[in-house]
C-alpha positions as CSV (number, residue, x, y, z in Angstrom):
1,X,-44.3,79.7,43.2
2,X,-46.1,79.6,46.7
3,X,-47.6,83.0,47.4
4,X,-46.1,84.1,50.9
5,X,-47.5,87.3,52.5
6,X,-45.4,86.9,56.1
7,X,-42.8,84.8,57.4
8,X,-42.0,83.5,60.9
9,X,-38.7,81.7,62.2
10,X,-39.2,80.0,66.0
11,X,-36.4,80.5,67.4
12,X,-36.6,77.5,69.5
13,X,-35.2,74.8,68.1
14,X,-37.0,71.6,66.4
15,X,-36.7,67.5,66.0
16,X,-36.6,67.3,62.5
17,X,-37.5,63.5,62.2
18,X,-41.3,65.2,62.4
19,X,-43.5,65.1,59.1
20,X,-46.1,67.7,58.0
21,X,-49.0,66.8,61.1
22,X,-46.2,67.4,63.7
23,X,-44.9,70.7,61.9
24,X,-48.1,71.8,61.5
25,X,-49.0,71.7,65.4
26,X,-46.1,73.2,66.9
27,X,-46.9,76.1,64.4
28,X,-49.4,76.0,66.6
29,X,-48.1,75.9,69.7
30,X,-45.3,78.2,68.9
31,X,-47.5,81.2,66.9
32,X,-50.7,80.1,68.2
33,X,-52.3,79.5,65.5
34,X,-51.9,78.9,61.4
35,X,-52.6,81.8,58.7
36,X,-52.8,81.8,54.8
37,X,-50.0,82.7,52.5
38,X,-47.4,82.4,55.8
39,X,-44.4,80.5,55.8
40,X,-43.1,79.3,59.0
41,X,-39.4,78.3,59.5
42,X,-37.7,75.8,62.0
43,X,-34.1,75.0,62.9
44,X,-32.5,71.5,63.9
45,X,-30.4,71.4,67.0
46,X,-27.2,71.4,64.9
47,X,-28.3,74.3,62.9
48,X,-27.7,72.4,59.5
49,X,-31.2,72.0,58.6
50,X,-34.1,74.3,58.4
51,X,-37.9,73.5,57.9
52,X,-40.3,75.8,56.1
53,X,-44.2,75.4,56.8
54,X,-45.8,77.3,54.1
55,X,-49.3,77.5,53.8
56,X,-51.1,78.7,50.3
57,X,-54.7,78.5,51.1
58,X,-55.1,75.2,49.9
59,X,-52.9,73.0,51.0
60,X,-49.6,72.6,53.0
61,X,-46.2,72.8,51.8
62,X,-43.3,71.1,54.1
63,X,-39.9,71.5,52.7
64,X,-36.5,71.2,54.2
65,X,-32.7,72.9,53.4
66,X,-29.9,71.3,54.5
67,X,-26.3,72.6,54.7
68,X,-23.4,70.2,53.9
69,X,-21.0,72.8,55.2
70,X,-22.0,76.1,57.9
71,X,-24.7,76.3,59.8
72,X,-27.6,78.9,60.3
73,X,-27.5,81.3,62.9
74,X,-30.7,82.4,64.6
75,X,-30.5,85.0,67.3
76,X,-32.0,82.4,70.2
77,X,-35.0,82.1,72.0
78,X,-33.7,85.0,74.8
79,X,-35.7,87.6,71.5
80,X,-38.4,85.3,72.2
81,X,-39.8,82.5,70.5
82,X,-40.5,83.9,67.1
83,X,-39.6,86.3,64.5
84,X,-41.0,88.1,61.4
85,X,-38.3,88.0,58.9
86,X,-38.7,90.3,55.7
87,X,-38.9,89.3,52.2
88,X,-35.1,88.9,51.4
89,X,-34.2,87.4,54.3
90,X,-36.1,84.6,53.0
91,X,-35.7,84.5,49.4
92,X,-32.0,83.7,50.9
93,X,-33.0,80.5,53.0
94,X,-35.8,79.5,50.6
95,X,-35.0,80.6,46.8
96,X,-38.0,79.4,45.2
97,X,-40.9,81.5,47.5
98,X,-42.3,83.8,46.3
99,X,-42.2,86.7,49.6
């Protein structure tokens, strides 16, 4: 399991045609700049697919969740462009992190 000691969802939304370079800098542009042990999450304009950046102190980890039916619901960039979520909130999008 990949060690995750905070987690981050921009709520702006993202192109998810992107691999792990482009993830990686608009964690940057969006949080400023990247941590250890942090998982960072990103929707697609649908809201079918989700993006998690995780970070583990070594190495990168890009993975991606999609929904064949539903969409997720994130409150919008009018909260502002990021949010902490907690542990279980998580472990629902992502199952196999360990937060």
């Amino acid at each position: 399991m990949i060690p995750v000691d905070s987690i981050w969802l921009a709520t702006e939304l993202m192109d998810m045609h992107t691999g792990t370079d482009t993830a990686l800098a608009r964690v940057v542009t969006v949080f400023g700049a990247t941590q250890p042990h942090c998982a960072y999450l990103f929707a697609n304009c649908r809201g079918n697919c989700m993006e998690v950046l995780a970070l583990d102190g070594l190495g990168i980890w890009l993975a991606a969740r999609r929904l064949h039916q539903g969409r997720f619901v994130w409150l919008g960039s009018r909260h502002g462009s990021q949010l902490e979520l907690s542990p279980e909130q998580l472990r629902a999008l992502v199952p196999r992190l360990d937060a």
